[in-house]
C-alpha positions in Angstrom: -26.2 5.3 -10.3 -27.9 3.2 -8.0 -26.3 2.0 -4.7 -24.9 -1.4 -5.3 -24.4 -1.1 -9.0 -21.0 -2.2 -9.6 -21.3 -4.7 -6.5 -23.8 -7.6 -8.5 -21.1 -10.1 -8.9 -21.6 -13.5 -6.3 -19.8 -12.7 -2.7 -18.1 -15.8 -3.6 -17.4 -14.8 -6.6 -15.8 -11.9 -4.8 -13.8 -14.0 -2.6 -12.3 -16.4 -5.3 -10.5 -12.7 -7.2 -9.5 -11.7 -3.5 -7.9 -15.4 -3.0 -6.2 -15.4 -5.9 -5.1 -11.9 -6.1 -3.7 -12.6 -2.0 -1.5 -15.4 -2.9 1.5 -13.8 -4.5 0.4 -10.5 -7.0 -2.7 -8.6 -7.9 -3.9 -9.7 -11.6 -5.9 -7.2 -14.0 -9.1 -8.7 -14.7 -7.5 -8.2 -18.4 -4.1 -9.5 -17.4 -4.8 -12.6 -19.8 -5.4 -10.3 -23.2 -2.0 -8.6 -21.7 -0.5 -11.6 -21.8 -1.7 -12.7 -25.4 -0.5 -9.5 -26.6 2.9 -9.7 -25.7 3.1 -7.1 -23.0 5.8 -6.2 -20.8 5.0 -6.3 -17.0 6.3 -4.4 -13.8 4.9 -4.7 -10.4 2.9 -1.5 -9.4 2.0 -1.1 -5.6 1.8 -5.0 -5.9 -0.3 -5.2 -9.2 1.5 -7.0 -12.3 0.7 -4.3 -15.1 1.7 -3.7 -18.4 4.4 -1.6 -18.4 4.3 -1.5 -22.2 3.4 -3.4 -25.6 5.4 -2.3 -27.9 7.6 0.7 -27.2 7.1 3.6 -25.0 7.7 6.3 -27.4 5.0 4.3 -30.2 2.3 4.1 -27.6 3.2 8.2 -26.3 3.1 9.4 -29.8 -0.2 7.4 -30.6 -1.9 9.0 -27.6 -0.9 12.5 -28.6 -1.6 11.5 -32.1 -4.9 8.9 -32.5 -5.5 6.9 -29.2 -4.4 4.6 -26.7 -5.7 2.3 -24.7 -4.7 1.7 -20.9 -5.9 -0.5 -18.0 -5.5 1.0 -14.6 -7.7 -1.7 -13.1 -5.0 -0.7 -9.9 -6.9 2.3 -9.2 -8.5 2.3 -6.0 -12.5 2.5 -6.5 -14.7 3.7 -2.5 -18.1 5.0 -2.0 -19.2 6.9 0.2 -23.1 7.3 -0.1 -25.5 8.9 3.0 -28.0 11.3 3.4 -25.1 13.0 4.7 -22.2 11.9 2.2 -21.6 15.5 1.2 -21.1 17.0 4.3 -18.6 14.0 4.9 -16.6 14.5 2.1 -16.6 18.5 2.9 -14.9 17.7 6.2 -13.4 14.6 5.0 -11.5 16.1 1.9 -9.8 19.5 0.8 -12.6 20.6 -1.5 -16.0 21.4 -1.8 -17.4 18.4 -3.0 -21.0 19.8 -2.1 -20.9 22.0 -4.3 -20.5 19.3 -7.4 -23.8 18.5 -9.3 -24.8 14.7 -10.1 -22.7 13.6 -12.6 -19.5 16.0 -11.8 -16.2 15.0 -10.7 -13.6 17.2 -9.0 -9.8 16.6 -8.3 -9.7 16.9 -4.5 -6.6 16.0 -1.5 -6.8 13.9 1.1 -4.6 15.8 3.7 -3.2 15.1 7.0 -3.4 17.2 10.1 -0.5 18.9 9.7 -1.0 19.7 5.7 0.9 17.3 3.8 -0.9 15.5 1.1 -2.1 11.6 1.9 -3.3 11.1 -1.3 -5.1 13.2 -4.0 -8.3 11.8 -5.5 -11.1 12.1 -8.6 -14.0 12.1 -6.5 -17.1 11.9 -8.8 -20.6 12.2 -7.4 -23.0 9.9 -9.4 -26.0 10.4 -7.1 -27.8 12.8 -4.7 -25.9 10.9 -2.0 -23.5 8.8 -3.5 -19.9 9.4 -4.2 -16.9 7.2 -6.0 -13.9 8.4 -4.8 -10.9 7.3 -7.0 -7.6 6.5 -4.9 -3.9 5.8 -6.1 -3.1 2.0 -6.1 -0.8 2.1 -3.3 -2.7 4.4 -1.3 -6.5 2.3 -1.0 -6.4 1.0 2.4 -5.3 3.9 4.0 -7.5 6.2 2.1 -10.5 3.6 2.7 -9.6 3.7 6.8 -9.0 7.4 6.7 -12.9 7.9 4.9 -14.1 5.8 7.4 -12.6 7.6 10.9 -13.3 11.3 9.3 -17.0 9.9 8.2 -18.1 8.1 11.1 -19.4 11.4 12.7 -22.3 11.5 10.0 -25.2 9.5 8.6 -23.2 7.6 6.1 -21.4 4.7 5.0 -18.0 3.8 3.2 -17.6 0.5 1.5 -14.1 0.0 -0.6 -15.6 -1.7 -3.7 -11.8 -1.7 -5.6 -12.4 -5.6 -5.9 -15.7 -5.3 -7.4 -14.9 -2.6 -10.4 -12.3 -2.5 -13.9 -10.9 0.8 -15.4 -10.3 1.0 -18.6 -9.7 4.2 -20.0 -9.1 5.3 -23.7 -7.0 8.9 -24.0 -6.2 10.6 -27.7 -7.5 13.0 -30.0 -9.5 10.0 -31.4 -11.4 9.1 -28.3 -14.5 10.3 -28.6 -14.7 8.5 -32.2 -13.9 5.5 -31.0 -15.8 5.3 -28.0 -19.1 6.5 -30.1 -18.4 3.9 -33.0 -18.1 0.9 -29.9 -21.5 -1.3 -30.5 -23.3 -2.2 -27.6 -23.1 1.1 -25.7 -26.6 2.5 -24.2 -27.9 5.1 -21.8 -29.1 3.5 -18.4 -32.9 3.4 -18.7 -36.2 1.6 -20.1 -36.0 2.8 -24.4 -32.4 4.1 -24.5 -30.3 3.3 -27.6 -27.1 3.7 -29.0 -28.0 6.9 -30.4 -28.6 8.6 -26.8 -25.4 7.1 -25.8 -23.8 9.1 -28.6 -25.9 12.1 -27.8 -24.6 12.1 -24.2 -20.7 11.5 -24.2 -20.3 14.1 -27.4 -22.0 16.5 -25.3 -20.3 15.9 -22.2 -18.0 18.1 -21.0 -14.7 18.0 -18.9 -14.8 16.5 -15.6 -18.1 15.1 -16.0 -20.0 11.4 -16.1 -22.5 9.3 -17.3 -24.6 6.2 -16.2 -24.3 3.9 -19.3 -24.6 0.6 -20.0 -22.8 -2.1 -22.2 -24.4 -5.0 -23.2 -26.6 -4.4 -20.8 -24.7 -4.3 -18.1 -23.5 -1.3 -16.0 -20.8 1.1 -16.8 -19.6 5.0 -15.8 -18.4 6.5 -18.6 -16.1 9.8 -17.4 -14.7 12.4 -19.2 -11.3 12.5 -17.6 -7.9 11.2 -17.7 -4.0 11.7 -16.9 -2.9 12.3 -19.9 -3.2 15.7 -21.2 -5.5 15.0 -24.3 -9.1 14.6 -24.6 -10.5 10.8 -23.4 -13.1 8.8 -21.3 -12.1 6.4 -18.2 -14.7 3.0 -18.0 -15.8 2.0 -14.7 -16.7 -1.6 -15.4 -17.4 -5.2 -13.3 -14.2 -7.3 -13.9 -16.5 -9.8 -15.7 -17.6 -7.1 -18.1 -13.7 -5.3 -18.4 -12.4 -8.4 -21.5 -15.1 -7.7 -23.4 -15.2 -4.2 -22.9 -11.8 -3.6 -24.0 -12.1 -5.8 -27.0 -14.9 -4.0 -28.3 -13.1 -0.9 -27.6 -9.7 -2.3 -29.6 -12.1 -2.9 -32.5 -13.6 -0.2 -32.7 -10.4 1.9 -32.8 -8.2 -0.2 -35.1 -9.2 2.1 -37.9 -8.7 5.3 -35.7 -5.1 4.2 -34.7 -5.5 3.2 -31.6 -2.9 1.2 -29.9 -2.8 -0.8 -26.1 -0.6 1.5 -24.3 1.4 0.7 -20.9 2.3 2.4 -17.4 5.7 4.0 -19.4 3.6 6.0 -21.8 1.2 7.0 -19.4 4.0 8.4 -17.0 5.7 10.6 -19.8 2.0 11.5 -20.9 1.4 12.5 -17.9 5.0 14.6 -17.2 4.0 16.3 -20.5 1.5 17.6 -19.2 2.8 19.0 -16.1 0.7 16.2 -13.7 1.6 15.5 -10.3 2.1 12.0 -9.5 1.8 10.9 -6.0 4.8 9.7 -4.4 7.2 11.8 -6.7 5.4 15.5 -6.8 3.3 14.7 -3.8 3.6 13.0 -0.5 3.2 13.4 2.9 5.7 15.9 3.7 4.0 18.6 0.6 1.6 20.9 1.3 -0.8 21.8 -1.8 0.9 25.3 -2.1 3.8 23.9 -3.1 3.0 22.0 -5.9 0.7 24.8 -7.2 -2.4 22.9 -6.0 -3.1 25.7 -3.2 -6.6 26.1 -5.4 -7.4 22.7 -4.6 -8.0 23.6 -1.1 -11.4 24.7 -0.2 -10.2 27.1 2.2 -13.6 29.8 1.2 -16.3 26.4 2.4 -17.5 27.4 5.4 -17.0 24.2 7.3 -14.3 22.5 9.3 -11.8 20.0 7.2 -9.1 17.9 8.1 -5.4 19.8 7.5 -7.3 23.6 7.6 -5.6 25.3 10.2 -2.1 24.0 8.9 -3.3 24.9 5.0 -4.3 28.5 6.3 -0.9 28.7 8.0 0.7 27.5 4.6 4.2 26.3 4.3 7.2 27.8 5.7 8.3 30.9 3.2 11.3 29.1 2.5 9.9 25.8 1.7 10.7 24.6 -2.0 8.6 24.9 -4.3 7.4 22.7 -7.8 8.7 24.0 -11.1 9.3 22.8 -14.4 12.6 22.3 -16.1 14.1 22.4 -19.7 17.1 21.5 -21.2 19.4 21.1 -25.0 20.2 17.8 -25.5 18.9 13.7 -24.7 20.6 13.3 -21.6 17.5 14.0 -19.2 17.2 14.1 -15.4 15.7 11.6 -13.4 13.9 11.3 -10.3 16.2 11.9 -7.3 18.9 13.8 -9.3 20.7 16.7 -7.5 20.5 20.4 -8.9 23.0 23.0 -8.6 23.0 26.5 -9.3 25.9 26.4 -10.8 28.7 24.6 -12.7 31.6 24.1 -10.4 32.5 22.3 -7.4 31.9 25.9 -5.1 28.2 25.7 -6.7 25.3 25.6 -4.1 22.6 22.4 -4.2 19.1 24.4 -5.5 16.8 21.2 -5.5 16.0 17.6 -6.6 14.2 16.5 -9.7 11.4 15.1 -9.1 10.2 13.1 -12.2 12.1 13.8 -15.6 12.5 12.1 -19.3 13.5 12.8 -22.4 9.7 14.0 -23.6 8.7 12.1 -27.3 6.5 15.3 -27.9 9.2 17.9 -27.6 12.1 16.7 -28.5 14.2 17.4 -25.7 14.4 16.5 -21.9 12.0 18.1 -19.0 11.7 17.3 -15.6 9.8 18.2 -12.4 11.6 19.6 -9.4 11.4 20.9 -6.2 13.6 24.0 -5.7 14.4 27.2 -3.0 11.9 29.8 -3.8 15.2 31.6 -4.6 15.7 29.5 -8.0 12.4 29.5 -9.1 11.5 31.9 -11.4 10.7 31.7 -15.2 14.2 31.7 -17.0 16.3 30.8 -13.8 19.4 28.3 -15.1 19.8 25.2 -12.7 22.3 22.5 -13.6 21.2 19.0 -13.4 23.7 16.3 -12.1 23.5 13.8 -14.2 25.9 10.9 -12.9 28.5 13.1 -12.0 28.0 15.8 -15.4 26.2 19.2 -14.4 23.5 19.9 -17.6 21.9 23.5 -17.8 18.2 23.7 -17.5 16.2 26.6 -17.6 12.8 27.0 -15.7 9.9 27.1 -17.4 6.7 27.3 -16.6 4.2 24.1 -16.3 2.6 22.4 -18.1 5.3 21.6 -21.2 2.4 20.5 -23.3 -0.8 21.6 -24.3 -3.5 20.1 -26.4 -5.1 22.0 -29.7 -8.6 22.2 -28.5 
């Protein structure tokens, strides 16, 4: 996509949205069709969302079912675009993102010196030197100031563009249906249609994106998600997200798709054995323990921010992320203890780090950080929950898997 793209709205334009947004709370550019359809908000790393709809475990079971359909107009949207954006990003960034061909996207850290995770990141690279990197709501600034230090060494530029862009993304077996059968879709280009639009997001694989256009205007169209099923994330101008997502809602009302809220997303994402920054990561976690030690490049032949601390690893002891199991509806949450064993003489193994009762399974799972010690496949933990010790057993992530 061409530099600029998702920047054509008026500076004042610009300026009225940051005004507004400054006073008290963040809006979504859709936070009015929220409001008309009788959501439920929370504040999210100051952004009034919709937390839900309807009901969390309609909206989960129509995602893993048909479709749902979220706004995460939170997200955190930064180029970086250069004749020397890639080798930026290389030392910027855990991964390789050199190595990723136009149209690509690759999950990537942003690390600290010492190894601990700042935030982790979809980094997509829609040009030869161009790249959107996708930050965590609460996370933007910093992430934007920390592109900006590690990139000023090289012949490129970082803009934050958060302000300027809408994500709307729609997640479900049904997704690709819907998104084909949405009229006013095109390929970017002089004599693309509908049809090529079709052509190009059913071929698309995993992890990859495409310049589109609706009604005429621009849109990347990704392949990706945080949900565990198959689905497409919009990157859209705020002026262009209502209409967008009311084309999208029409289009899916025969394939069951539902508006779907932050509670749905977050057991989605459990589900599937996601990290989630601020619960799974932070500053204090190196990669390796939360099974992300692939993540980080260590084989790219350059210097990156946090290498010499990721080659020396994390101390042997240092817990480590598994996944839990237990009988029962009463399900750990984030911050509960767990033992490794019943009584009071029992021995504290680790804290949960996210947990529900999962609307795919039946029964509850949770995250947790525990002593190398405790973490094997069939180990039994006991979960305090308010005061009652529950057996889990670990198990190995993710808890769900999609039929492809």
């Amino acid at each position: 996509m061409t530099e600029g793209e998702f920047s054509t709205a008026a500076t004042a334009a610009r300026a009225v949205r940051r005004q507004e947004n400054s006073v008290t709370e963040r809006l979504s550019p859709l936070d009015a069709i929220h409001r008309a359809a009788g959501a439920t908000f929370t504040d999210f790393a100051g952004w009034q969302m919709p937390v839900r709809y309807s009901s969390d475990l309609a909206e989960h079971k129509a995602v893993r079912t048909a479709a749902g359909l979220f706004d995460l107009s939170h997200m955190g949207e930064i180029v970086v675009v250069g004749p020397e954006a890639d080798r930026a990003l290389d030392y910027a960034l855990a991964g390789k993102l050199s190595a990723s061909a136009e149209g690509q996207a690759k999950y990537t850290l942003l690390l600290a010196r010492h190894g601990g995770v700042i935030d982790d990141l979809v980094v997509y690279r829609t040009g030869a030197d161009r790249y959107l990197v996708v930050a965590n709501a609460a996370n933007v600034a910093h992430v934007a100031d920390e592109l900006r230090a590690r990139t000023a060494p090289f012949d490129c530029e970082v803009f934050d563009e958060s302000d300027d862009m809408a994500l709307i993304a729609v997640q479900g077996p049904k997704a690709l249906d819907i998104l084909t059968s949405t009229a006013g879709f095109g390929i970017q280009g002089d004599g693309n249609d509908h049809d090529d639009f079709v052509d190009a997001v059913s071929g698309m694989k995993y992890y990859r994106a495409v310049a589109a256009e609706f009604a005429e205007q621009p849109v990347l169209v990704a392949r990706t998600g945080y949900t565990g099923e198959d689905g497409f994330e919009l990157y859209v101008s705020p002026d262009q997200a209502p209409a967008l997502w009311e084309a999208l809602a029409e289009a899916g009302e025969a394939h069951g798709l539902v508006p779907a809220g932050l509670a749905s997303r977050d057991t989605l994402r459990l589900e599937a054995g996601m990290p989630l920054y601020g619960h799974e990561l932070t500053r204090d976690t190196f990669p390796a323990q939360a099974g992300l030690g692939r993540v980080v490049a260590l084989g790219k032949e350059v210097d990156f921010v946090g290498r010499a601390a990721s080659e020396e690893g994390p101390a042997a002891d240092a817990p480590v992320l598994v996944g839990l199991a237990s009988e029962g509806r009463r399900a750990g949450r984030a911050g509960y203890a767990l033992f490794d064993g019943e009584g009071a003489d029992a021995s504290e193994a680790g804290v949960i780090t996210s947990g529900a009762l999962s609307p795919t399974l039946g029964h509850p799972i949770a995250m947790a950080y525990v002593a190398p010690r405790h973490a094997a496949t069939g180990t039994t933990l006991y979960v305090d929950v308010r005061g009652t010790r529950i057996a889990a057993s670990v198990v190995d992530l993710p808890f769900y898997r999609r039929e492809k």
